[in-house]
N, C-alpha and C positions, 0 to 999 in steps of 0.2 A: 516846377514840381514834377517828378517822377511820376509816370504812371506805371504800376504792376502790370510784372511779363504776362499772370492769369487775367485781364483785362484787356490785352491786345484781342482782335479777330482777324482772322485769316478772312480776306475778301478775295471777290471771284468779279470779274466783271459782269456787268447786266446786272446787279440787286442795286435798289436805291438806297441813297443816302438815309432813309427812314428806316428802313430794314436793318442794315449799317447799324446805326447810332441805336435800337433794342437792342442787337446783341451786345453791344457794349453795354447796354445798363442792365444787362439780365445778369451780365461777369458784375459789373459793379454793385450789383445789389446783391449776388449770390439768390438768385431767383428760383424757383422750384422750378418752375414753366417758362417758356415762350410761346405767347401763343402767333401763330402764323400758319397761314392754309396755301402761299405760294411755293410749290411745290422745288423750282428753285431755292426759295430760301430757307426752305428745311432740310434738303443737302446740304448746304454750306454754315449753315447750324447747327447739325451731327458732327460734321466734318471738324467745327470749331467745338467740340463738347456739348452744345445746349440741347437741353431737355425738350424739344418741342411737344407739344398739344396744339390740335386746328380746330376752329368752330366747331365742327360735328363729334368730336371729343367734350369738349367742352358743354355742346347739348346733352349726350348722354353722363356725364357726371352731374349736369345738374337733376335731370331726372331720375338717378338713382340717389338725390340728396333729397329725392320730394319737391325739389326749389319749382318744378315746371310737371304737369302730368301727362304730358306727348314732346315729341322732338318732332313730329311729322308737322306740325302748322308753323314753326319755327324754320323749322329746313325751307319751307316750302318760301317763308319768305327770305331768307335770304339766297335762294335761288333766282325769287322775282326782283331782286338787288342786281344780277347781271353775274353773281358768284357761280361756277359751273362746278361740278361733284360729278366725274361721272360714277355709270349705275352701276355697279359692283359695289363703289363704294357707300352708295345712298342704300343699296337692298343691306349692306353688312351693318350698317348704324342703325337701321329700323329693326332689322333680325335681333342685335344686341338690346332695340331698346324695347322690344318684345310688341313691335309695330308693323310687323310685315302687312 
């Protein structure tokens, strides 16, 4: 079977095999989002078309859906997860999410 030329990804060395195989099913699914916070692999995501969204995107939409009433005890744990954000972009997601 044929796979469509729009379902190929342009790969870059260093992204894993997991990385990889989302971007393919985001082409395959025709996905609104990707979501991914490795910073290499939302280059090589742009670079292939996809729409990315990272966690802290993804905190502040839910808070402005109502789904969660702070982003600030959520960040904090997936900080305490080993996930690092630096502060520019942790002050911008709290400023947005009217948490400073």
């Amino acid at each position: 079977m044929e796979v469509p030329l729009k379902e190929y990804v342009i790969a870059v060395a260093g992204l894993g095999h997991g990385e990889l195989e989302a971007m393919a099913l985001y082409k395959r699914l025709h996905a609104d989002y990707l979501l991914v916070d490795d910073y290499r692999a939302r280059k090589v995501a742009r670079l292939n078309r996809i729409e990315v969204v990272g966690s802290l995107g993804i905190l502040l939409r839910a808070k402005e859906s109502g789904l969660i009433p702070a982003i600030r005890p959520l960040l904090a744990n997936i900080q305490a997860a080993g996930v690092h954000y630096g502060e520019q972009l942790v002050s911008e997601a709290l400023r947005l999410a009217g948490e400073q």
